[in-house]
Backbone bond lengths (Angstrom), bond angles and torsions (degrees), N, CA, C in turn:
res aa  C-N    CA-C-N  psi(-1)  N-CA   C-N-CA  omega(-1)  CA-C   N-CA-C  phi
1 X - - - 1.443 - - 1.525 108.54 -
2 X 1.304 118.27 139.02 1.433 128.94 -170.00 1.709 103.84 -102.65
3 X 1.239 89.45 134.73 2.033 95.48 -178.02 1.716 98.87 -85.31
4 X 1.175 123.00 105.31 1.488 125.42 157.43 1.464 126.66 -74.43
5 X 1.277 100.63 0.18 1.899 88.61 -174.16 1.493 106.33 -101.17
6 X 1.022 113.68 161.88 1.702 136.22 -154.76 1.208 111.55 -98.99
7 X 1.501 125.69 97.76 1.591 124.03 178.28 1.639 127.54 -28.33
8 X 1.077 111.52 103.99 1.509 126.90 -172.58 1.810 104.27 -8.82
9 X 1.591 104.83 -61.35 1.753 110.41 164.06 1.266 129.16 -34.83
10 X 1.469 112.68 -29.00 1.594 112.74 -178.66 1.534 106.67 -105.11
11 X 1.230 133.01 18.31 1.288 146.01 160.01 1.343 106.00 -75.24
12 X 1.467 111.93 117.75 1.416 112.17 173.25 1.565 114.18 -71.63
13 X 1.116 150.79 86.85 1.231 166.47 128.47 1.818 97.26 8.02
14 X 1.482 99.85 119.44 1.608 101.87 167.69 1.305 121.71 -77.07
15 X 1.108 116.06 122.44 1.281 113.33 -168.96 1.341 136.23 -86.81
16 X 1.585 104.89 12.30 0.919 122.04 175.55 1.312 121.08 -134.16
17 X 1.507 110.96 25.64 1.490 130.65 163.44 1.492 97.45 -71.85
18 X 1.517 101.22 136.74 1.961 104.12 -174.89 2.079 85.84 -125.12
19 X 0.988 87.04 -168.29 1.804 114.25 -162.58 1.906 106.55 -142.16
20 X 0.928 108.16 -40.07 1.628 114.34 -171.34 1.511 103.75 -168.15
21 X 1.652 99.30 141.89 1.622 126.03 -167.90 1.608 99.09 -135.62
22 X 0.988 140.01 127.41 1.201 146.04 -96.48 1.710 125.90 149.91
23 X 1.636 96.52 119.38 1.618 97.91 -167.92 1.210 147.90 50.64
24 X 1.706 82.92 48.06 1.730 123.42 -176.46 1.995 106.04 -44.62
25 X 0.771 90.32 145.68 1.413 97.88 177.82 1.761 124.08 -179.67
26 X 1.179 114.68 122.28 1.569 122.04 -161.25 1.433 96.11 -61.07
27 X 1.326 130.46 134.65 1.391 143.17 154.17 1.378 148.48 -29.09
28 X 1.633 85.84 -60.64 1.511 125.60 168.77 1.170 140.79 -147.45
29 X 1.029 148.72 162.73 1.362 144.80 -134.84 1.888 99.91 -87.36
30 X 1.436 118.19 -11.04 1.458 123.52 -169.48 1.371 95.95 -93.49
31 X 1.152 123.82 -39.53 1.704 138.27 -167.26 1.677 110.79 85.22
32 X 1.386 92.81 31.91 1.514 102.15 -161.79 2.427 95.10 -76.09
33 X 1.379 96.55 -21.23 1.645 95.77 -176.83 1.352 117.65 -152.72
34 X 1.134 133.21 149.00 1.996 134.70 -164.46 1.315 106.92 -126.80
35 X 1.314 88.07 134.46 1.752 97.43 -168.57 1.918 91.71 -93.76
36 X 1.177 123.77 129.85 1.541 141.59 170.29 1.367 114.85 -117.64
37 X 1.548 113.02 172.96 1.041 130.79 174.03 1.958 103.96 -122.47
38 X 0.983 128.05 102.70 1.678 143.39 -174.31 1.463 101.14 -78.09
39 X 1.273 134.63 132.68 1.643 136.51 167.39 2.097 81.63 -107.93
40 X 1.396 106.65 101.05 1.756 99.49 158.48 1.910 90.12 -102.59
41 X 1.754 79.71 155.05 1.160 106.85 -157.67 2.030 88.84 -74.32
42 X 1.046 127.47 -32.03 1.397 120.38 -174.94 2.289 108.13 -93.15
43 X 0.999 95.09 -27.37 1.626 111.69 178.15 1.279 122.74 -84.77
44 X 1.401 139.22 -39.15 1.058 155.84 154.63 1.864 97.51 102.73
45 X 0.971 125.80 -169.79 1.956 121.27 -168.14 1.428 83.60 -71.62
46 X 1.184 90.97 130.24 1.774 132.24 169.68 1.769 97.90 -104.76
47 X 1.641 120.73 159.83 1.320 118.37 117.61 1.041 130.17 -61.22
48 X 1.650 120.13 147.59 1.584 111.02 170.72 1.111 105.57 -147.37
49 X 1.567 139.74 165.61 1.551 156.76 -176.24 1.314 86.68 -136.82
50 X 1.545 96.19 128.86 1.442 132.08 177.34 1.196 104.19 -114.11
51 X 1.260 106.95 102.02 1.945 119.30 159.41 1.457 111.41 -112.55
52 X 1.267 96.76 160.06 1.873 126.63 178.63 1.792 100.20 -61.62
53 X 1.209 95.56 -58.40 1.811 97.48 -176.44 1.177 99.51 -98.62
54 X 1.293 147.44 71.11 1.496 135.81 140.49 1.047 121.00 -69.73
55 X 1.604 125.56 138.10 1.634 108.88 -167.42 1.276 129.56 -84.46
56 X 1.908 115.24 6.31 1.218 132.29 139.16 1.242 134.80 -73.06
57 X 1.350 93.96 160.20 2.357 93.55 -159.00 1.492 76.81 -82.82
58 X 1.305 131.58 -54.02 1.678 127.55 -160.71 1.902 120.26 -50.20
59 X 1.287 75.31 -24.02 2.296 94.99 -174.20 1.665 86.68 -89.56
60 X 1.473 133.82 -86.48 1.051 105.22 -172.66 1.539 131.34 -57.51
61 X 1.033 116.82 -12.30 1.703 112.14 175.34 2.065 101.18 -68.71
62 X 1.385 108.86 -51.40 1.532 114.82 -164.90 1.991 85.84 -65.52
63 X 0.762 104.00 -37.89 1.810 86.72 167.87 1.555 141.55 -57.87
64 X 1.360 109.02 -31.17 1.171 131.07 -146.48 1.334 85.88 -104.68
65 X 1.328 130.18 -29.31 1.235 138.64 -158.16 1.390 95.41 -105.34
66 X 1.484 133.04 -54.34 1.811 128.67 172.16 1.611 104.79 -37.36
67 X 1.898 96.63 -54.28 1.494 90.46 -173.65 1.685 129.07 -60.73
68 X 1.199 104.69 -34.43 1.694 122.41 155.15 1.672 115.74 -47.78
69 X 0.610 101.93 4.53 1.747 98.50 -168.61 1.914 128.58 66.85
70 X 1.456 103.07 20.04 1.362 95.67 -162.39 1.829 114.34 -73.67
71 X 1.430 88.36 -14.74 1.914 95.81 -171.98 1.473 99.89 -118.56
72 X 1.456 129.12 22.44 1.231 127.18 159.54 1.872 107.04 116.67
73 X 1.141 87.18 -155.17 1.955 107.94 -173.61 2.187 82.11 -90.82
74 X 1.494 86.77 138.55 1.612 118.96 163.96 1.519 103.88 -94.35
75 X 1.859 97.10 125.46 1.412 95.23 168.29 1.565 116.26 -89.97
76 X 1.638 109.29 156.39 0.908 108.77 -162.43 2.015 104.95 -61.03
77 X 1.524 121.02 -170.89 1.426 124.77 -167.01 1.972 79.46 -100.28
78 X 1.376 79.25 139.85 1.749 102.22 162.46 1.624 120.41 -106.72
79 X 0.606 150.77 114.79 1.475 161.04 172.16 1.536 108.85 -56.69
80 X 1.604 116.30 131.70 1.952 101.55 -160.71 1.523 73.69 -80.20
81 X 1.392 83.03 178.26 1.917 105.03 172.71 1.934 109.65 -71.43
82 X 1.234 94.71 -171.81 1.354 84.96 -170.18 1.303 133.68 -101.14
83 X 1.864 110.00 2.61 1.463 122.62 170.33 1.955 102.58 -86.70
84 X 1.671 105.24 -14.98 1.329 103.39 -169.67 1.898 90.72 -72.83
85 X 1.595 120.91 -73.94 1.151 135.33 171.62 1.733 98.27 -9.67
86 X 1.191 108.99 -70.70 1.787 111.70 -154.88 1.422 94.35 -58.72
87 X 1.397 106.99 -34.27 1.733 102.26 -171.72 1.660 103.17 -72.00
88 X 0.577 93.00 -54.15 1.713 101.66 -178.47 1.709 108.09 -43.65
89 X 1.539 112.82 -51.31 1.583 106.38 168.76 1.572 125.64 -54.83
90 X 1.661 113.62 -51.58 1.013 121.08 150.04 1.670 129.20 -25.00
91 X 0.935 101.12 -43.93 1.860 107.13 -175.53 1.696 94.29 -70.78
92 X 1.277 115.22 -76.07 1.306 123.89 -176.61 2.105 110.65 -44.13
93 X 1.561 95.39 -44.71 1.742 66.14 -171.46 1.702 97.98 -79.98
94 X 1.513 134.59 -30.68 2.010 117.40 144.90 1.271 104.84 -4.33
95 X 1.131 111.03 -63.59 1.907 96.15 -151.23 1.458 102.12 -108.14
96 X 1.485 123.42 21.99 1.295 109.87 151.70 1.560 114.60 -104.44
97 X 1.686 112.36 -13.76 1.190 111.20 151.11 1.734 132.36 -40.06
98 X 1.283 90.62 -50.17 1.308 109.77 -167.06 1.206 115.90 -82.94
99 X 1.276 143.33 -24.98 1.452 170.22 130.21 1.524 95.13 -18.89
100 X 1.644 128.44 -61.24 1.365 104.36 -145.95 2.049 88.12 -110.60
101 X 1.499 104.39 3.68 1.603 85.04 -179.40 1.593 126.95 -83.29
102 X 1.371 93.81 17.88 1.649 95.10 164.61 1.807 106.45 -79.54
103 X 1.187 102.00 -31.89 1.826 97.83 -154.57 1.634 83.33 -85.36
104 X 1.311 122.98 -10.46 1.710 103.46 -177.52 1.670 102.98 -103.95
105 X 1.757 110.75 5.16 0.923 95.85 164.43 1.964 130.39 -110.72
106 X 0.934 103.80 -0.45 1.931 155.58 178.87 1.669 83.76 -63.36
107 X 1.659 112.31 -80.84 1.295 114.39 -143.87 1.615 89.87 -86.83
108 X 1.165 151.56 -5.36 1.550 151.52 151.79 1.791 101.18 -52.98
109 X 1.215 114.66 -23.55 1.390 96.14 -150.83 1.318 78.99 -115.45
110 X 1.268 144.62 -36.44 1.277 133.35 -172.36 1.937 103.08 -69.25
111 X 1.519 95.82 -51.20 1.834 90.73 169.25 1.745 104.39 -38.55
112 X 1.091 118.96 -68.75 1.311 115.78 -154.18 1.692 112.75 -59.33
113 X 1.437 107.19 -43.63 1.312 110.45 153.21 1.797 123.03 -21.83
114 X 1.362 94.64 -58.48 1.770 102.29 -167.35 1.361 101.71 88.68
115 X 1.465 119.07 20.38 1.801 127.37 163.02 1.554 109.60 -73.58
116 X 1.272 79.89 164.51 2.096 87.25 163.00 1.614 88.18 -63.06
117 X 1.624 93.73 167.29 1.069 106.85 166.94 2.030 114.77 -121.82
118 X 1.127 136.05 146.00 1.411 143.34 -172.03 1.201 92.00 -79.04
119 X 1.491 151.23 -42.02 1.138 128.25 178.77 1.383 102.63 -120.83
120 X 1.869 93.56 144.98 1.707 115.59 169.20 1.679 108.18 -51.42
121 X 1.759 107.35 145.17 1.079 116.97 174.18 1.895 103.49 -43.91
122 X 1.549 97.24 -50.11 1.908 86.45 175.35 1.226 135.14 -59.29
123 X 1.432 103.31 -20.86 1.771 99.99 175.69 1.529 103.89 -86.70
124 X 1.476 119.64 -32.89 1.441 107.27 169.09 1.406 113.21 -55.97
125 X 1.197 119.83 -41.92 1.671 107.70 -163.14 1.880 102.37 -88.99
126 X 1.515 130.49 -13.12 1.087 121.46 153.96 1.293 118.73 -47.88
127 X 1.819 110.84 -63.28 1.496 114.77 -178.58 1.260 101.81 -24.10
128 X 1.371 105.99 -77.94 1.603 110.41 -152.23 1.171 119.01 -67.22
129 X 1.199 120.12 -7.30 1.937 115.36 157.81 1.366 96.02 -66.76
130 X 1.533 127.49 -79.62 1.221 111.55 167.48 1.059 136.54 10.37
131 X 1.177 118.01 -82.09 1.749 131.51 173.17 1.581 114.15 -59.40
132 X 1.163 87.97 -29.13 1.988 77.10 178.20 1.326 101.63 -94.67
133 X 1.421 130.19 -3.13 1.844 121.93 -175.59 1.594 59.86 -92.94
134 X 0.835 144.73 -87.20 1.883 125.10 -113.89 1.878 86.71 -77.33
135 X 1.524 151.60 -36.80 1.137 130.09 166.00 1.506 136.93 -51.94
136 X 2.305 111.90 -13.57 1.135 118.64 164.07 1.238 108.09 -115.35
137 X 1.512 119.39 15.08 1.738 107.51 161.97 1.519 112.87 -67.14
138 X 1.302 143.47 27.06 1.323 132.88 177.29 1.737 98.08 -119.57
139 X 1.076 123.04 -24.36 1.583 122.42 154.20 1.435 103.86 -70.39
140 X 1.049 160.13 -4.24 1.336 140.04 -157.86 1.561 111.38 -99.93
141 X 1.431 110.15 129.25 1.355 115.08 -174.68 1.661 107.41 -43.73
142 X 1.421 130.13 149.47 1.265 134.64 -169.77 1.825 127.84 49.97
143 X 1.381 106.78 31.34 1.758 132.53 -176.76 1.437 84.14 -98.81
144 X 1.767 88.86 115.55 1.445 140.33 37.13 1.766 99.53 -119.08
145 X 0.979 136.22 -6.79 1.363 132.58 -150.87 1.831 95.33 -56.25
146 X 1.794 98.17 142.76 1.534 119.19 -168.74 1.956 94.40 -51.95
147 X 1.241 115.18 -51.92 1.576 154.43 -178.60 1.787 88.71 -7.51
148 X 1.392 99.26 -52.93 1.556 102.89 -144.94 1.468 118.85 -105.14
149 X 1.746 100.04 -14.06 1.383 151.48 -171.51 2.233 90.95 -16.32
150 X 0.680 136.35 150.61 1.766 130.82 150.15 1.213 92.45 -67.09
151 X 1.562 106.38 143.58 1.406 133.69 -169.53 1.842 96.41 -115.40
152 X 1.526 129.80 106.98 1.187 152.08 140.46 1.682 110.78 -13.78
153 X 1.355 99.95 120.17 1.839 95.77 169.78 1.289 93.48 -70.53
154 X 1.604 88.61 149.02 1.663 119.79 164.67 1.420 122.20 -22.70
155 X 1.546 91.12 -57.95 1.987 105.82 -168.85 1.345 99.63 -75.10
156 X 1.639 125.68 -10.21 2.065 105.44 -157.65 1.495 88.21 -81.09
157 X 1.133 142.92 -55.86 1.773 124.70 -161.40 1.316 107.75 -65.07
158 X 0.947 140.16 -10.08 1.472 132.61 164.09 1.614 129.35 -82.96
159 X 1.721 106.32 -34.92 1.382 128.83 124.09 1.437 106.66 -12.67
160 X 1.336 93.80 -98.10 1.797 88.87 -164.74 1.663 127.72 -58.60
161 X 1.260 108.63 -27.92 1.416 117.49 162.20 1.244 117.59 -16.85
162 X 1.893 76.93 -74.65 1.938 98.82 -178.65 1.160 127.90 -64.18
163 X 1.343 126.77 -4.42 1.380 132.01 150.91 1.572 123.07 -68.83
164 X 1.334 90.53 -51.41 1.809 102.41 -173.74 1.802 100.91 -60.54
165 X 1.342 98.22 -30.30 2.000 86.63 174.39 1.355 138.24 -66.30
């Protein structure tokens, strides 16, 4: 008789089989996501954010299940302090700097060229309000709050899309 079964070692192990969920805690102030601590059985305790739409079955199931009560009482959301917050705005308006200075550097070079240019004189001169509200949003009365945040022309995320493709 021939042994067909597959040494426990050559079993691909899911790697996202966990053991304990742990140090539930609301995300954000909506309760829209929960910050945990995950024991996966191949990873060992991870952080993790538990959302409704994660585009893994394992993230929304470990959600659905916090929210059920299966890993206990959710603590309520804490709010960081307020050098964390400012830092945190800071990062984000960084990388929206940095995000759109290709297209302000694109349409400099096509001007100088004497080419067409990819963006209308109006989306150039939007950008750059843009960029200068998000370089004096850190003076702005009530900074960092999301509330007051510079608001993105219409066309730039589609902009960048079409780059990133």
């Amino acid at each position: 008789m021939t042994d067909t079964t597959t040494p426990a070692a050559e079993v691909a192990a899911d790697p996202f089989a966990y053991t304990d969920v742990a140090g539930l805690q609301y995300a954000d102030a909506a309760k829209s996501q929960i910050n945990a601590t995950v024991t996966f059985t191949a990873l060992g305790a991870v952080p993790f954010t538990l959302c409704p739409n994660d585009p893994t079955a394992h993230g929304a199931e470990l959600y659905a299940a916090a929210i059920a009560g299966t890993y206990g009482a959710i603590a309520e959301y804490q709010a960081p302090a307020a050098d964390v917050q400012e830092a945190q705005a800071r990062y984000w308006r960084d990388n929206e700097l940095t995000a759109s200075q290709w297209l302000v550097e694109r349409h400099r070079d096509q001007v100088e060229a004497g080419s067409a240019t990819t963006l209308t004189a109006a989306q150039y001169s939007a950008l750059q309000v843009y960029r200068q509200a998000l370089r004096d949003w850190p003076t702005a009365s009530g900074f960092p709050a999301d509330a007051i945040r510079p608001a993105a022309p219409d066309w730039l995320a589609a902009a960048e899309a079409e780059a990133d493709a």
